[in-house]
C-alpha positions as CSV (number, residue, x, y, z in Angstrom):
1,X,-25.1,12.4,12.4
2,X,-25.9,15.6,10.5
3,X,-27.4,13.3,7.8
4,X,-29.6,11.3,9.5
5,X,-31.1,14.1,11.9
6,X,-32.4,16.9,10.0
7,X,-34.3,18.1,12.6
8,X,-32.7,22.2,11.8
9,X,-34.7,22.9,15.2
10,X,-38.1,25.4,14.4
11,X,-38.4,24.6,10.4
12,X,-37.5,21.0,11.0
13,X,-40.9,21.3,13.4
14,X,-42.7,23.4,11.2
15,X,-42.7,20.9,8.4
16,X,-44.3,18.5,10.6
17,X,-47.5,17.3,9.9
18,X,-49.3,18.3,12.9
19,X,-52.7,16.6,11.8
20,X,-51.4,13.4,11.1
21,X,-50.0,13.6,14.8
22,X,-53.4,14.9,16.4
23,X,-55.0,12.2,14.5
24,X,-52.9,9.6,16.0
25,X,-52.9,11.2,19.3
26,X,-56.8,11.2,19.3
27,X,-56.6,7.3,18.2
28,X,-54.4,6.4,21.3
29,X,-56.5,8.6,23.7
30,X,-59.8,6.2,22.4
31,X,-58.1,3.4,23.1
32,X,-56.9,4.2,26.7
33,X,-60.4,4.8,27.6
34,X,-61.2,1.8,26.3
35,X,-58.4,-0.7,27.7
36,X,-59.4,1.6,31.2
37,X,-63.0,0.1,30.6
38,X,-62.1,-3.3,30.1
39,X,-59.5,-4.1,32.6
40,X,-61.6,-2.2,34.9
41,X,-64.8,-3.7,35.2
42,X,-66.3,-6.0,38.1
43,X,-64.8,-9.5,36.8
44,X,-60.8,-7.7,35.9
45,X,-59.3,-9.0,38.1
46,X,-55.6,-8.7,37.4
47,X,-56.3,-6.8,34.2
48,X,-56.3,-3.4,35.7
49,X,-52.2,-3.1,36.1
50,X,-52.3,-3.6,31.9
51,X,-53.8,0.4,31.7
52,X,-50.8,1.5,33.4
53,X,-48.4,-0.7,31.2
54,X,-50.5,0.3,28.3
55,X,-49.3,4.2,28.9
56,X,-45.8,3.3,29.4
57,X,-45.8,1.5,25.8
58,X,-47.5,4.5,24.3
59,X,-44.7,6.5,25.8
60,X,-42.0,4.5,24.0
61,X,-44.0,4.4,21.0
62,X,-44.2,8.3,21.1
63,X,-39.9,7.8,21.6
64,X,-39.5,5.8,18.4
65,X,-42.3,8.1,16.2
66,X,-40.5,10.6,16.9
67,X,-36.8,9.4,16.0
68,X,-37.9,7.9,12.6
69,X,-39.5,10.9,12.0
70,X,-36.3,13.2,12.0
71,X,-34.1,10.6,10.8
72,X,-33.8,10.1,7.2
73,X,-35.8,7.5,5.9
74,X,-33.0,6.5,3.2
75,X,-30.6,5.7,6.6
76,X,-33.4,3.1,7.2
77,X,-33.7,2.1,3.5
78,X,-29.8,1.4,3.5
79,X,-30.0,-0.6,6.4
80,X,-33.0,-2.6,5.4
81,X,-31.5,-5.9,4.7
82,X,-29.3,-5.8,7.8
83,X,-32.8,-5.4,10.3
84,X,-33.8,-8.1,7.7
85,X,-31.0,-10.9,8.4
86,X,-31.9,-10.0,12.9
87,X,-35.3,-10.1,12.4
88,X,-34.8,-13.4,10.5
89,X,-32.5,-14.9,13.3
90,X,-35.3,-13.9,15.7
91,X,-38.0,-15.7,14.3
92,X,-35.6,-18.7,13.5
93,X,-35.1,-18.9,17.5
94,X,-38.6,-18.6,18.1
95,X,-39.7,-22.5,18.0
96,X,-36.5,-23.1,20.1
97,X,-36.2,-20.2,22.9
98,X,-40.4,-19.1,22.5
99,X,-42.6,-19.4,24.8
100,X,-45.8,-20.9,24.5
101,X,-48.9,-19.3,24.6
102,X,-52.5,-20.7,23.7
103,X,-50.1,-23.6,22.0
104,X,-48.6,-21.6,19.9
105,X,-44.7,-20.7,19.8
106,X,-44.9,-17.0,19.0
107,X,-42.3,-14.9,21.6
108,X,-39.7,-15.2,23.0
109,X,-38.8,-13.8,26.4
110,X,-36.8,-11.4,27.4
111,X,-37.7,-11.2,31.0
112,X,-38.9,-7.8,30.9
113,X,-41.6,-8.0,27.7
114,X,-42.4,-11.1,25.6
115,X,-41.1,-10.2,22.0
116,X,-42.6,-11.3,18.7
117,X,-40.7,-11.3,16.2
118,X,-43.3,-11.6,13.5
119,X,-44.4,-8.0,14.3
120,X,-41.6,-6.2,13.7
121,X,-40.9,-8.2,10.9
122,X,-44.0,-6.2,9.4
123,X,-42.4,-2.6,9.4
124,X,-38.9,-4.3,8.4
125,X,-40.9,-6.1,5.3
126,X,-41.9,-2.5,4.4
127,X,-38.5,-0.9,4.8
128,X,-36.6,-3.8,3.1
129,X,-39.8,-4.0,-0.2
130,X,-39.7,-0.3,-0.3
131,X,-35.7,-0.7,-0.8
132,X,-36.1,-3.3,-3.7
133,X,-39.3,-2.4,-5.2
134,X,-37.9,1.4,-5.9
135,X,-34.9,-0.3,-7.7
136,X,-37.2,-1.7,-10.6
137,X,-39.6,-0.6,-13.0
138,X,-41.3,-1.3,-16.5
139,X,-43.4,0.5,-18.6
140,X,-45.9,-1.7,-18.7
141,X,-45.8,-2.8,-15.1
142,X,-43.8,-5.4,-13.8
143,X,-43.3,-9.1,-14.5
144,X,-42.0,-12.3,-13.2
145,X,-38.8,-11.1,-13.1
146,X,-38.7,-8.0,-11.7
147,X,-41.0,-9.4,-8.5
148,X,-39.5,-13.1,-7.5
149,X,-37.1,-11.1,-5.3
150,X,-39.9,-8.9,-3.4
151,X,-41.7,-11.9,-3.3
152,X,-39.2,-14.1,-2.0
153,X,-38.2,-11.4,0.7
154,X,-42.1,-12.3,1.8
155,X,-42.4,-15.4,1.3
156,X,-39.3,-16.5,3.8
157,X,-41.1,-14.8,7.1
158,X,-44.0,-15.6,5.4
159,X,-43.5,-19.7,6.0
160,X,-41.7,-19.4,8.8
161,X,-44.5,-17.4,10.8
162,X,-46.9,-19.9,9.2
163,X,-44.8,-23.0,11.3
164,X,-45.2,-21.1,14.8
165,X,-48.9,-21.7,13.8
166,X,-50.0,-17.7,13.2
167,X,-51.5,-17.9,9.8
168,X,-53.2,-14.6,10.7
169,X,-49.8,-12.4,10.7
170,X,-48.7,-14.5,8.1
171,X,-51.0,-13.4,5.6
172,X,-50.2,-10.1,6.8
173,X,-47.1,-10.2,4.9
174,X,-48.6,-10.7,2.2
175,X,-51.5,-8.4,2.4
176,X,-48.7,-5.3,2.9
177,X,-46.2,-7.0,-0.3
178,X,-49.2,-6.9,-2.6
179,X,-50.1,-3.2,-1.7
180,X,-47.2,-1.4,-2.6
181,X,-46.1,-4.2,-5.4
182,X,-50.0,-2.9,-6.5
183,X,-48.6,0.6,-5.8
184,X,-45.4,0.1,-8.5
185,X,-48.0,-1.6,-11.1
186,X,-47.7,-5.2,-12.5
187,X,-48.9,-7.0,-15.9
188,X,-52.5,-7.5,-16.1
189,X,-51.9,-10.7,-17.3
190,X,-49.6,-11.8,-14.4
191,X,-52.8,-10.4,-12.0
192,X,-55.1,-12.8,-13.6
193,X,-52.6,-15.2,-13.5
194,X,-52.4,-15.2,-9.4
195,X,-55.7,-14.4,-9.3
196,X,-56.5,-18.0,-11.1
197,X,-53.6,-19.6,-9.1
198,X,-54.9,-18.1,-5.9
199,X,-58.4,-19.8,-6.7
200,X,-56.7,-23.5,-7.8
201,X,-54.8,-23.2,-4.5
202,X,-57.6,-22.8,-2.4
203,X,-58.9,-26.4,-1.6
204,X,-55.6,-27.4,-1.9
205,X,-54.4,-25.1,1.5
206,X,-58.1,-26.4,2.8
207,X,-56.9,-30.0,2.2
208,X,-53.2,-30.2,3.1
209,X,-52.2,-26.9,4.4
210,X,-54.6,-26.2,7.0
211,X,-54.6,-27.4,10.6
212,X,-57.7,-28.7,12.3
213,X,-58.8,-25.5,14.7
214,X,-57.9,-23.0,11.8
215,X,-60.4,-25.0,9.2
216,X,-62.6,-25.0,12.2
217,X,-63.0,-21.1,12.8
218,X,-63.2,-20.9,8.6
219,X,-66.5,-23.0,9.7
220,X,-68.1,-21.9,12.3
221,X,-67.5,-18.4,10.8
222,X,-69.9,-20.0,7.8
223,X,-72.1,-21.1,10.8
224,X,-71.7,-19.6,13.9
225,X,-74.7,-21.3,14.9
226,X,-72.8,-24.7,14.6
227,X,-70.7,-24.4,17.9
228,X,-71.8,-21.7,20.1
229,X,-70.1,-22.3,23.1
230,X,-67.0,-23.5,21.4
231,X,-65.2,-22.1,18.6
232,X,-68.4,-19.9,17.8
233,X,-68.4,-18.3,21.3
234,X,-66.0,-15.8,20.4
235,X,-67.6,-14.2,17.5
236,X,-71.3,-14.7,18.9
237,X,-70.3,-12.6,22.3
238,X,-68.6,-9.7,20.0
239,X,-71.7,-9.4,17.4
240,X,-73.4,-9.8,20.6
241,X,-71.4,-6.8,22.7
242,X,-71.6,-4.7,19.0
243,X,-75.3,-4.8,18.7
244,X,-76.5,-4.2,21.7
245,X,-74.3,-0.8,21.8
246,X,-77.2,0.5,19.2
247,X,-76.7,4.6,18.5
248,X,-75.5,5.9,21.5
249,X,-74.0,3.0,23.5
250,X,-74.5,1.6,26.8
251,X,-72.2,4.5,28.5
252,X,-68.3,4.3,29.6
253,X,-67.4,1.0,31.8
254,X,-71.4,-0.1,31.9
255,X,-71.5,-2.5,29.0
256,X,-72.3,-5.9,30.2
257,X,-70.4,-8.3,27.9
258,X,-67.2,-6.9,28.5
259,X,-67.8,-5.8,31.8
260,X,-69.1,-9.6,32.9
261,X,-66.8,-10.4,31.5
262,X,-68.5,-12.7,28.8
263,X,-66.4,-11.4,26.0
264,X,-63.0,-12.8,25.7
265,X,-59.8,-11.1,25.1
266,X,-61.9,-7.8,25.3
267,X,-58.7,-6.1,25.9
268,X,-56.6,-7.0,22.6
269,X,-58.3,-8.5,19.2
270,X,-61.8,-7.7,20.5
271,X,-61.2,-3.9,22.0
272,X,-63.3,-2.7,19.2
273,X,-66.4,-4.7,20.9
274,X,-65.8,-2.9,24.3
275,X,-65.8,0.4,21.9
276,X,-69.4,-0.3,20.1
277,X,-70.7,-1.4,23.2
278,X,-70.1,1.3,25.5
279,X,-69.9,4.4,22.9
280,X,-72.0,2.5,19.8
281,X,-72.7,3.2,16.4
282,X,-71.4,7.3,17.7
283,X,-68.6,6.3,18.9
284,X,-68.2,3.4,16.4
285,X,-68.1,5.6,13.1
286,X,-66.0,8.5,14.6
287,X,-62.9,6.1,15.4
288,X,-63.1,4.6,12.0
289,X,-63.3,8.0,10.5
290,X,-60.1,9.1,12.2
291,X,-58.6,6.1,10.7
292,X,-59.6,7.0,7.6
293,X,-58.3,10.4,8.0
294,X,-54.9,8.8,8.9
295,X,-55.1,7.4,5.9
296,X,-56.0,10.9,3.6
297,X,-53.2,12.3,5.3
298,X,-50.7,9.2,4.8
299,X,-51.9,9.0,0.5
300,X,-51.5,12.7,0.7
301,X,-48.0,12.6,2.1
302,X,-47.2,9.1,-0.2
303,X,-48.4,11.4,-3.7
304,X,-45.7,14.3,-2.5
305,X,-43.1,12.4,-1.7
306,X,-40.0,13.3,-3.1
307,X,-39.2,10.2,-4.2
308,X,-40.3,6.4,-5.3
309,X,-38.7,4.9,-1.9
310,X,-40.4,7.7,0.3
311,X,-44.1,7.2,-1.9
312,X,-43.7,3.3,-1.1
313,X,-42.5,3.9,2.5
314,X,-45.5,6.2,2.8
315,X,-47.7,3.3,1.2
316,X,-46.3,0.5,2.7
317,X,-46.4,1.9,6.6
318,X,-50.5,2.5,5.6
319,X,-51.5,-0.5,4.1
320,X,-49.8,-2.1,7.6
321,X,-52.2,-0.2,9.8
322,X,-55.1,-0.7,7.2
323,X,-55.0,-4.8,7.1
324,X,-54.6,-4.5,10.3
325,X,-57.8,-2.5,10.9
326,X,-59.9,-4.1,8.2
327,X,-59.4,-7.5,9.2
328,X,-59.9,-6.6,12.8
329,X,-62.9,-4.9,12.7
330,X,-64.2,-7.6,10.1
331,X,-63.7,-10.0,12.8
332,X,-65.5,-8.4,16.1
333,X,-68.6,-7.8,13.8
334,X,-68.7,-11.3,12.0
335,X,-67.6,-10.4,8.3
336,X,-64.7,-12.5,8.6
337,X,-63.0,-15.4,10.5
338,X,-61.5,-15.0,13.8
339,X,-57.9,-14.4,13.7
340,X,-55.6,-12.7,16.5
341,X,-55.2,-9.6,14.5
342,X,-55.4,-6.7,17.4
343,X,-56.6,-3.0,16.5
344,X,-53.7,-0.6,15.3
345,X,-53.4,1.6,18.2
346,X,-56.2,0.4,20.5
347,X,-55.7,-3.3,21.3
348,X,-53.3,-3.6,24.1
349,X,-50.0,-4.6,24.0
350,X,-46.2,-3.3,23.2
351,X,-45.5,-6.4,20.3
352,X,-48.1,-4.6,18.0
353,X,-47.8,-1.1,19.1
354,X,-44.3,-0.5,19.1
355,X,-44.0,-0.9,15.4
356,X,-47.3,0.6,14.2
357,X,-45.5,4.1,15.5
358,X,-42.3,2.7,13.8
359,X,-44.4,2.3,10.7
360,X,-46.1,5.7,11.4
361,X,-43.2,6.9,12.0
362,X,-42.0,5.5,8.3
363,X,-45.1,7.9,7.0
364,X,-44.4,11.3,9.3
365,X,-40.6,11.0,8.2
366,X,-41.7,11.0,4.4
367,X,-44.1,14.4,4.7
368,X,-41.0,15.6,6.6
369,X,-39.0,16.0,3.5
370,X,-41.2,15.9,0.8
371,X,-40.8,19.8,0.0
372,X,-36.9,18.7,0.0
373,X,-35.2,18.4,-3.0
């Protein structure tokens, strides 16, 4: 126990970073006023009980920040493969015990709080990459070689999320694998190489590998014009709630698409709406400028590290919240398909808070000790 909590009371607190907290503090704060707004309004009914819920799951996300902060990241690292194998078994029970939500096999229950097993599969990809990929090197970046076993730890989650059908999450895996195997450095030549591959594969995944409804939102974002009260509704109602915010915003709990209720899932993937709405283009630009303080403060903490498994921890726990973010916010204001991808630390719900503080966590653990040696 002395080696995994280092928490040697007042200097285990003072080498805190106490920005990177505030900054995260400030992040959950913006998104309680916002889930307040949009599960209060005159058409929520039954939504309103989700603020409450909401604070409880901050509360045990604050819990498990904390404990991964004072633990030793290296007690995670050597347990990696182990939360590797569970996570596995959990997602192999999925299209057996899930349940089924919007026809798609994704938690399973546990009476108490549907669990989905592809998102902590995220922060256990990191864990598990940042393990392997700080085992290997090469002068001249890696090769073949060095990454079918980082990619293979990817691609098995990777297919077997793609089955439940959640392409979104899916290529989620992938997103965070390619940012810290980026991080390590591979062969330009193997870059263009996946890179051309990528490209070949394309109409190939259009032609055989994609289901109906997922080529269909791929089209209507092209043309949202083609089906506006079907699959373009979504993305037409959350340009529509973003624009109208303007500068200054309608006000708290007075903008009309959310609060009519005419944008959908205003309380998870499309949060970010409710925001430009009520607090616009303001309110809009100072939450994504936190965010990208979170991230200073992260690549500060990843470039100190004391250590290649602590930098890719460090890098690995960002680029989760960062695809998470970019693809998100890309959605709500029409740059990219719709996908449920919810908001890092806004967008309600335990399944994708719970380990975005893990990850956090992951990130606050590795400034902890980086003036170790």
């Amino acid at each position: 126990m002395n080696e995994a909590f280092q928490l040697e009371d007042r200097s285990g607190l003072k080498r805190l970073d106490v920005n990177f907290v505030l900054v995260v503090i400030a992040l959950n704060i913006i998104g309680l006023i916002n889930l307040y707004s949009a599960t209060h309004g005159a058409a929520a009914t039954g939504l309103s009980q989700r603020f409450l819920v909401q604070t409880v799951w901050i509360g045990i996300g604050w819990t498990l920040f904390m404990v991964v902060t004072f633990v030793d990241y290296k007690i995670w690292t050597r347990a990696a493969y182990l939360f590797f194998v569970v996570n596995l078994i959990a997602l192999a029970a999925v299209p057996f015990l899930g349940k089924s939500i919007y026809g798609s096999k994704r938690w399973l229950d546990l009476g108490f709080f549907h669990y989905q097993p592809s998102e902590t599969m995220k922060v256990i990809l990191v864990i598990v990459l940042a393990r392997t990929l700080s085992k290997v090197s090469s002068p001249g970046g890696l090769g073949i070689k060095q990454l079918v076993w980082p990619l293979t730890l990817t691609a098995i989650p990777f297919i077997m999320t793609v089955k439940q059908p959640d392409l979104g999450t899916a290529l989620m895996f992938f997103a965070i694998a390619f940012s810290m195997i980026l991080f390590v450095g591979v062969k330009k030549k193997l870059l263009i190489g996946a890179l051309v591959t990528f490209l070949v594969a394309l109409p190939l995944a259009w032609q055989f590998g994609m289901k109906p409804y997922q080529k269909n939102r791929v089209l209507t974002f092209l043309d949202p014009s083609r089906d506006p009260r079907g699959a373009g509704y979504n993305s037409n109602q959350s340009i529509i709630a973003v624009g109208s915010g303007k500068i200054l915003g309608k006000g708290f709990r007075k903008g009309t698409q959310s609060q009519l209720e005419f944008l959908p899932e205003r309380h998870t993937d499309f949060i970010f709406s409710v925001l430009s709405e009520e607090h616009g283009f303001i309110g809009s630009m100072t939450t994504l400028g936190l965010y990208f303080i979170l991230f200073f403060l992260g690549i500060r903490t990843g470039t100190q590290a004391r250590d290649k498994t602590g930098a890719l921890l460090a890098v690995g726990g960002l680029a989760l919240v960062f695809w998470h973010m970019f693809v998100n916010i890309g959605m709500v204001i029409g740059l990219l398909p719709i996908v449920g991808i919810p908001l890092p630390l806004l967008s309600y719900g335990g399944s994708n808070l719970l380990p975005t503080m893990v990850a956090l966590g992951l990130v606050s653990s590795v400034s902890l000790r980086k003036f170790l040696f």
